[in-house]
N, CA, C and O atoms as a DFTB+ gen file, in Angstrom:
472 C
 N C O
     1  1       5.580     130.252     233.748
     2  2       6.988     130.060     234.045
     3  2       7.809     131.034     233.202
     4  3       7.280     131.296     232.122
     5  1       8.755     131.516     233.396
     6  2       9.768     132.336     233.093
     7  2      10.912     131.625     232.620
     8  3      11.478     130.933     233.467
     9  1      11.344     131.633     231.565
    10  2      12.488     131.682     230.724
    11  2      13.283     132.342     230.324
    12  3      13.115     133.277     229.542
    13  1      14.852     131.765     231.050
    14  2      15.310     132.533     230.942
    15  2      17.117     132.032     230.425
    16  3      17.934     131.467     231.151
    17  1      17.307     132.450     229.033
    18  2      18.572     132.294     228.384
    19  2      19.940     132.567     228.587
    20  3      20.071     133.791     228.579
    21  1      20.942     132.044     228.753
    22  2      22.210     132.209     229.439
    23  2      23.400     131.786     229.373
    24  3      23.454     130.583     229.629
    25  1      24.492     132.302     229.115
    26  2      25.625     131.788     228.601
    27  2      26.847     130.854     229.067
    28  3      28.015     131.186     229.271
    29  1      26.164     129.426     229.194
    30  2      27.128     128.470     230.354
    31  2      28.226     128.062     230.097
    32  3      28.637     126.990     230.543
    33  1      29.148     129.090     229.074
    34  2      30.314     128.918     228.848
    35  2      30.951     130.186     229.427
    36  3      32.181     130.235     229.414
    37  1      30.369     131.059     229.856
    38  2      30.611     131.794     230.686
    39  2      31.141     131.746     232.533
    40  3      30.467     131.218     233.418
    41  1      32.511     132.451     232.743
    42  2      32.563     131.675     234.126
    43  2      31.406     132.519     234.666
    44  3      30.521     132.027     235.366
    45  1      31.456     134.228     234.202
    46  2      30.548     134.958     235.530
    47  2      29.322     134.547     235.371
    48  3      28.591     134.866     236.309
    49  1      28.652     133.752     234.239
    50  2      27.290     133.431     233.973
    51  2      27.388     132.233     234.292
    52  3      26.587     131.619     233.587
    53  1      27.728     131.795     234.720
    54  2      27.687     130.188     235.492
    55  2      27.741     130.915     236.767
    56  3      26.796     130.519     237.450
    57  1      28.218     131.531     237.200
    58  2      28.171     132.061     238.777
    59  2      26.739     132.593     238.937
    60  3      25.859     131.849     239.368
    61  1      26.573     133.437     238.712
    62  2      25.490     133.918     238.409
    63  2      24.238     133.281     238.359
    64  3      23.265     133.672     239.004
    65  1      24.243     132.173     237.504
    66  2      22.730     131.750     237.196
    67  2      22.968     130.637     238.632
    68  3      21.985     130.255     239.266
    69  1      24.423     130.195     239.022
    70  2      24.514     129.061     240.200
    71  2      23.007     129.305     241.319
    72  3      22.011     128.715     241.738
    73  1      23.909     130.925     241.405
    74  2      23.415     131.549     242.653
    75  2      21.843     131.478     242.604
    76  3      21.127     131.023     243.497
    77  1      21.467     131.964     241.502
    78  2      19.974     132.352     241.253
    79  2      19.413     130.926     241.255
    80  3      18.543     130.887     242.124
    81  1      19.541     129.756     240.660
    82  2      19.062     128.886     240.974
    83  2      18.712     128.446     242.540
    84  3      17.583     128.202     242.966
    85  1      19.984     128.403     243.309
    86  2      19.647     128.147     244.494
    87  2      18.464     129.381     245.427
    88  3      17.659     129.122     246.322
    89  1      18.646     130.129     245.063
    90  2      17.333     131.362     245.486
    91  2      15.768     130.923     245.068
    92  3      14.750     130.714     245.726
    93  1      16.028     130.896     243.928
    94  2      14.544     130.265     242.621
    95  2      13.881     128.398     243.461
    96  3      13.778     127.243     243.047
    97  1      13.616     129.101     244.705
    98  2      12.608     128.054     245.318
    99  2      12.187     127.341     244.918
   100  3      12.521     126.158     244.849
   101  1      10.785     128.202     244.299
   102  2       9.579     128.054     244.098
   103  2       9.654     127.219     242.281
   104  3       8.749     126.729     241.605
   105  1      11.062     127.369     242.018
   106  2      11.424     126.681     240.737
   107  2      10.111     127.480     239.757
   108  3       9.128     126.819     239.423
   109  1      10.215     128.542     239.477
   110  2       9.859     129.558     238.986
   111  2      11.006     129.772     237.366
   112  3      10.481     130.794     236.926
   113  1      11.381     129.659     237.029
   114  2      12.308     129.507     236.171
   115  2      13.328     128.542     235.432
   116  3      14.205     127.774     235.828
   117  1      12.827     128.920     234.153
   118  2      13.558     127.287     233.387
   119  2      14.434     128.303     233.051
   120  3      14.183     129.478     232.780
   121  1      15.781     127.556     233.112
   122  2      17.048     128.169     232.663
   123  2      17.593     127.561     231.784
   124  3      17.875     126.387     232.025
   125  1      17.949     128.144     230.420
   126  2      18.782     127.173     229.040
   127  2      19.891     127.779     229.008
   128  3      20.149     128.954     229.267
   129  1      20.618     126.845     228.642
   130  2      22.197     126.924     228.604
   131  2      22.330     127.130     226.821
   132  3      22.345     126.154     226.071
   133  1      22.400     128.261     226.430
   134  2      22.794     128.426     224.528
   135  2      24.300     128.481     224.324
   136  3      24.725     128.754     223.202
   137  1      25.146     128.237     225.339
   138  2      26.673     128.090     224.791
   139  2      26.801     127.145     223.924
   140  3      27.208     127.473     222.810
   141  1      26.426     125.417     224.248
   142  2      26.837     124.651     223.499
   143  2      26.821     124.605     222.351
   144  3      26.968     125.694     221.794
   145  1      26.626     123.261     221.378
   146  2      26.892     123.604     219.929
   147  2      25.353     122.473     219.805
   148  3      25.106     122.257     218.619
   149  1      24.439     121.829     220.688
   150  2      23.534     120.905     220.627
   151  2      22.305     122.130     219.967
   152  3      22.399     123.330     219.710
   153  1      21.220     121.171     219.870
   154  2      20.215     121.750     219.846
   155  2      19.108     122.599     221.095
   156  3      18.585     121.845     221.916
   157  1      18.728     124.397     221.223
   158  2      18.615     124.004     222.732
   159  2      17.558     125.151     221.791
   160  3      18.118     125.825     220.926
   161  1      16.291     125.294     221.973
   162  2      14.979     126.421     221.302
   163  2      15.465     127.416     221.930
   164  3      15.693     127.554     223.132
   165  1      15.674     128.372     220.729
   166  2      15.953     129.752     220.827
   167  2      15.169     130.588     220.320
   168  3      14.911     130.257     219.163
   169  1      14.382     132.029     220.798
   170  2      13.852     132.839     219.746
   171  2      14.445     133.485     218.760
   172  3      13.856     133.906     217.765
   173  1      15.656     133.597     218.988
   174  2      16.683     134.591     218.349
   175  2      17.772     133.199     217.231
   176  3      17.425     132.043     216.987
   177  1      18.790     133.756     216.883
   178  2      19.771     133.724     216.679
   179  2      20.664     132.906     218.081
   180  3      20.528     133.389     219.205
   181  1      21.211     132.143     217.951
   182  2      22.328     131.800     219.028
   183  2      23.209     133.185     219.810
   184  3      23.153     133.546     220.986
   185  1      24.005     133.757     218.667
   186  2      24.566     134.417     218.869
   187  2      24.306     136.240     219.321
   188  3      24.974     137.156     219.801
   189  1      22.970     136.021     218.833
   190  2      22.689     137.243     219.441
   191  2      22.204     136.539     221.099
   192  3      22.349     137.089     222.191
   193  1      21.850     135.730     220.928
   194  2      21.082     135.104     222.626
   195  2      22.358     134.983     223.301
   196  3      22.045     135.163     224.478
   197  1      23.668     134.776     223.260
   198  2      24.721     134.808     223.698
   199  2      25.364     136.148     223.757
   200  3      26.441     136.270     224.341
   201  1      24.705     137.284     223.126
   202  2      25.278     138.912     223.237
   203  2      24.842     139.655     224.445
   204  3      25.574     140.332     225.167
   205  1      23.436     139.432     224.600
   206  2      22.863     139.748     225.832
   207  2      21.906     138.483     226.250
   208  3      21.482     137.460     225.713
   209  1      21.820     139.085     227.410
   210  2      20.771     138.229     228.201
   211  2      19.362     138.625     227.976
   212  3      18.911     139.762     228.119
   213  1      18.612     137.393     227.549
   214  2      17.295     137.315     227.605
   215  2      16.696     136.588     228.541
   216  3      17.198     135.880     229.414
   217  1      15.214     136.891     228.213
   218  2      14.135     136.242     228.746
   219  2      12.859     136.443     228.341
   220  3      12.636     137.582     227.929
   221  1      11.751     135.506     228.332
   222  2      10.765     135.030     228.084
   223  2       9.740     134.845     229.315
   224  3       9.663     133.998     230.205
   225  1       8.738     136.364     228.888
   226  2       8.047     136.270     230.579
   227  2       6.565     136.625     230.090
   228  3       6.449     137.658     229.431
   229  1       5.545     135.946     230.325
   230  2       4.237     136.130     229.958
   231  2       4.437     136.061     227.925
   232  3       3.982     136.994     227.263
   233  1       4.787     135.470     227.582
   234  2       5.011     135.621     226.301
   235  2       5.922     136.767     225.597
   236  3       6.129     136.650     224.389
   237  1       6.372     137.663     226.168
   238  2       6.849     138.743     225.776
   239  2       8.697     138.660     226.113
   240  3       9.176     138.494     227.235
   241  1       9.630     138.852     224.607
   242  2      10.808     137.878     224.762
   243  2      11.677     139.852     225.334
   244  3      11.490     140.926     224.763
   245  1      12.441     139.601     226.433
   246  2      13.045     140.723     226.985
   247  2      14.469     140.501     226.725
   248  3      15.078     139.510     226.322
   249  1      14.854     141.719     227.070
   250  2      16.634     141.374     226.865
   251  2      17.107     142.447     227.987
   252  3      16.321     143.260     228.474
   253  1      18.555     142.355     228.365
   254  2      19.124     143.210     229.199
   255  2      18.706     143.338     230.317
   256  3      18.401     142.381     231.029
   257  1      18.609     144.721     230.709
   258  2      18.450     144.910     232.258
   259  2      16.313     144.670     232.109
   260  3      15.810     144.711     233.232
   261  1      15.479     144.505     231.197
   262  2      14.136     144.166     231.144
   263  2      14.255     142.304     231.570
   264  3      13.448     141.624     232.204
   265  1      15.026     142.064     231.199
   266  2      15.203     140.548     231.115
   267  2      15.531     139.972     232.554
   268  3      15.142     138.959     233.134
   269  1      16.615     141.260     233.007
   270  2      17.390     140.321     234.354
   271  2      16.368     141.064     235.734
   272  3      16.535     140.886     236.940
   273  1      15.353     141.883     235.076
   274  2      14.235     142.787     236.080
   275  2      12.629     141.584     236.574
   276  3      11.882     141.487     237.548
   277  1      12.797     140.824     235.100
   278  2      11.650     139.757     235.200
   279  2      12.443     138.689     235.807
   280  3      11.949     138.315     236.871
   281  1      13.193     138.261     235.573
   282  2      13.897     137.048     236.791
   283  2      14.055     137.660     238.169
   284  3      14.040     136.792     239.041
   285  1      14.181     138.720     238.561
   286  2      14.432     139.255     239.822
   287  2      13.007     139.270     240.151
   288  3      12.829     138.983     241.335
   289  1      11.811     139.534     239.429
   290  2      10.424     139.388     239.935
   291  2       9.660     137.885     239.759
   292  3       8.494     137.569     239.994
   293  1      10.802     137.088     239.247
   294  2      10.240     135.268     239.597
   295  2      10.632     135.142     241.277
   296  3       9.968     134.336     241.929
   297  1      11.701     135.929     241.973
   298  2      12.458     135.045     242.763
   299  2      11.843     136.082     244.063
   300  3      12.064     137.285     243.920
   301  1      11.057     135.620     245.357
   302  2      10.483     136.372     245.780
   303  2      11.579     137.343     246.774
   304  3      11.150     138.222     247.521
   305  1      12.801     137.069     246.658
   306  2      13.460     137.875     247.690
   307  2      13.906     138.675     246.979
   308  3      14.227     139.756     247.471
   309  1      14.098     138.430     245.510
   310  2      14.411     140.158     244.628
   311  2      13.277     140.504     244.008
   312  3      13.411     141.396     243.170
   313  1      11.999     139.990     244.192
   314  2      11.414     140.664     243.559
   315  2      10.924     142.510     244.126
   316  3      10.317     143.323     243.429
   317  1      11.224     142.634     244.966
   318  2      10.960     144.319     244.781
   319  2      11.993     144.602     244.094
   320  3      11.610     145.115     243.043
   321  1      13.163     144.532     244.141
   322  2      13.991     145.391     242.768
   323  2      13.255     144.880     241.612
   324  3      12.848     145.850     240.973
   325  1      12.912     143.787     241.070
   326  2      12.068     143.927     239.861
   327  2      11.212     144.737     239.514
   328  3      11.251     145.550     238.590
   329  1      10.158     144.460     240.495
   330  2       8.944     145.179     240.766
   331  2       9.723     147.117     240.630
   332  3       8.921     147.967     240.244
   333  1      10.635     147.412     240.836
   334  2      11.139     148.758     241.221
   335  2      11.527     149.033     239.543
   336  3      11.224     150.098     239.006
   337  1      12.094     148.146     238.953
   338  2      12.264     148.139     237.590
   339  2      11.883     148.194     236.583
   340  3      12.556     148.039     235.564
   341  1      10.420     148.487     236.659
   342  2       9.358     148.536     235.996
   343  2       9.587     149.989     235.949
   344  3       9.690     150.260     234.753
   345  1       9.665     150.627     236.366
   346  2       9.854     152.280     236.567
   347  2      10.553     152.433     235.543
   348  3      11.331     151.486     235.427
   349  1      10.677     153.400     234.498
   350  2      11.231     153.861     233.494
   351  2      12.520     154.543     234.222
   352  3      13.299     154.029     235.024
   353  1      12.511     155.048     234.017
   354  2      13.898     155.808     235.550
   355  2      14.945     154.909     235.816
   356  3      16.052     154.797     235.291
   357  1      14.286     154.161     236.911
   358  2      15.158     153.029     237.176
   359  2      15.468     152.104     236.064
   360  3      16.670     151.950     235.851
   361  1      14.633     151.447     235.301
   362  2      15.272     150.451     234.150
   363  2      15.979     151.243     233.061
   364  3      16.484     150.617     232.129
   365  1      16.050     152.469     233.099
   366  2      17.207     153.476     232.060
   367  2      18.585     153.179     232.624
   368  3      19.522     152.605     232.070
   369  1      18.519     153.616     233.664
   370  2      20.047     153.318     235.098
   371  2      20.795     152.041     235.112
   372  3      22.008     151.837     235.152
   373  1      19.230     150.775     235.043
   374  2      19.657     149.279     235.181
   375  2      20.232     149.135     233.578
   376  3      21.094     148.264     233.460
   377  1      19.873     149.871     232.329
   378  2      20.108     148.969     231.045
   379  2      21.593     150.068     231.153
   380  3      22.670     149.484     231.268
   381  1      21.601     151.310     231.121
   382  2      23.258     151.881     231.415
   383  2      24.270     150.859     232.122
   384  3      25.429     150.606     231.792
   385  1      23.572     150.376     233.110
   386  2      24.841     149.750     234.071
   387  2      25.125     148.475     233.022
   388  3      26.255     148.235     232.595
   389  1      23.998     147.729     232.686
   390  2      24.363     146.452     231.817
   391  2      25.189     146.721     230.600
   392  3      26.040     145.891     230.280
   393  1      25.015     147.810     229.891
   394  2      25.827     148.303     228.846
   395  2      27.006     148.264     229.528
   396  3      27.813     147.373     229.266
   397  1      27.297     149.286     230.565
   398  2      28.897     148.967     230.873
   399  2      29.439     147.623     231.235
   400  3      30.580     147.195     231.061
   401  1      28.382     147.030     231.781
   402  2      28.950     145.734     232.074
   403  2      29.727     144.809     230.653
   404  3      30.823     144.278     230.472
   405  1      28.725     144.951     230.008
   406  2      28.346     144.185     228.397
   407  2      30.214     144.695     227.767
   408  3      30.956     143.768     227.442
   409  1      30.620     145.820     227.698
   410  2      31.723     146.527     227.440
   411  2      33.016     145.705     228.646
   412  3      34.089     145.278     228.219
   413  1      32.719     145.648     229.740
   414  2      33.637     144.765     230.875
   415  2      33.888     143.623     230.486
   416  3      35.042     143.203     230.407
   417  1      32.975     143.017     230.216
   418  2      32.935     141.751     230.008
   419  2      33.585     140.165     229.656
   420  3      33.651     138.970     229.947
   421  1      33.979     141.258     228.797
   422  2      35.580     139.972     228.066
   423  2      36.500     140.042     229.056
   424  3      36.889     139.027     229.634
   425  1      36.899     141.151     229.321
   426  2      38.351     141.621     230.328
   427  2      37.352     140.972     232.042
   428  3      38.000     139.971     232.346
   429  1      36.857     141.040     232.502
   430  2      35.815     140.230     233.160
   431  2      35.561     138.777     233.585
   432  3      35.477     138.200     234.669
   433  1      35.438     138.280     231.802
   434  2      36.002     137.080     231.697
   435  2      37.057     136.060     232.052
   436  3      36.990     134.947     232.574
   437  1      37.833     136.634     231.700
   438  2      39.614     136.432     231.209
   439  2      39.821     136.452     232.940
   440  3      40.492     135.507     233.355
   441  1      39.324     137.415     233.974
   442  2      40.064     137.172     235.075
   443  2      39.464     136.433     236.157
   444  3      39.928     136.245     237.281
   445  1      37.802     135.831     235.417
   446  2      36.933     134.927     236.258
   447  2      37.705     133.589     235.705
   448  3      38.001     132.794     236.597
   449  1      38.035     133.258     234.518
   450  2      38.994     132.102     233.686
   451  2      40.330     132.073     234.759
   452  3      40.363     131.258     235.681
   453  1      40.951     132.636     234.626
   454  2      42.134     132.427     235.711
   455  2      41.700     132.397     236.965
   456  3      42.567     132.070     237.775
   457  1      40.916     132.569     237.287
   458  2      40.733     132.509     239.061
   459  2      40.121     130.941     239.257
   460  3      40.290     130.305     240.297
   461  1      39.289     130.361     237.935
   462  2      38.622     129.193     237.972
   463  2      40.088     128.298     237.903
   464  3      40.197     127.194     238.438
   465  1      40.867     128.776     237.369
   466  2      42.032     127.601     236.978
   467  2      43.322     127.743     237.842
   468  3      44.270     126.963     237.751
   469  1      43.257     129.131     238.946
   470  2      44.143     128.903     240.050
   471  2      43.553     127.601     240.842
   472  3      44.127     127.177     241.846
């Protein structure tokens, strides 16, 4: 099973993991919520597990666009972009785009927060 860490104080990461759950059939993936303030097993730090996205796949703990490449290869309708992500090439492109994202993010935030509270 695949583990995979996520920020449910987040609106776009609550969207996000919504979606993927309903895809994740085969229930291929345990998903933890590290926003709260409870106790929830982390490998890291809270706060770094809340900086980027991880995951936990064959024992080996991933982060970023490696992380969101092994959940796309739990779920069988993305798994060829996973599977494609394995490619050095392509997962250079996928961890660039997450960096910019990672930089969006707050401002990102702030206008997924107002759209939840229109």
């Amino acid at each position: 099973m695949l583990t995979v860490w996520h920020d449910g104080g987040c609106p776009l990461c609550r969207r996000e993991i919504a979606f993927l759950r309903r895809l994740d059939r085969g229930h291929r993936i345990e998903f933890v919520d590290v926003s709260g303030d409870g106790p929830v097993s982390c490998p890291l730090d809270r706060t770094a597990m809340l900086a980027r996205f991880h995951a936990r796949e064959d024992g080996r703990l991933l982060s970023g666009a490696a992380a969101f490449a092994a959940m796309w290869r739990a779920i069988p309708v993305l798994r060829p972009i996973g599977l494609a992500a394995r490619n050095p090439l392509v997962r250079s492109l996928l961890e660039r785009g997450y960096g910019a994202f990672l930089r969006l993010r707050p401002s990102l935030q702030r206008i997924a927060t107002r759209l939840e509270r229109a």
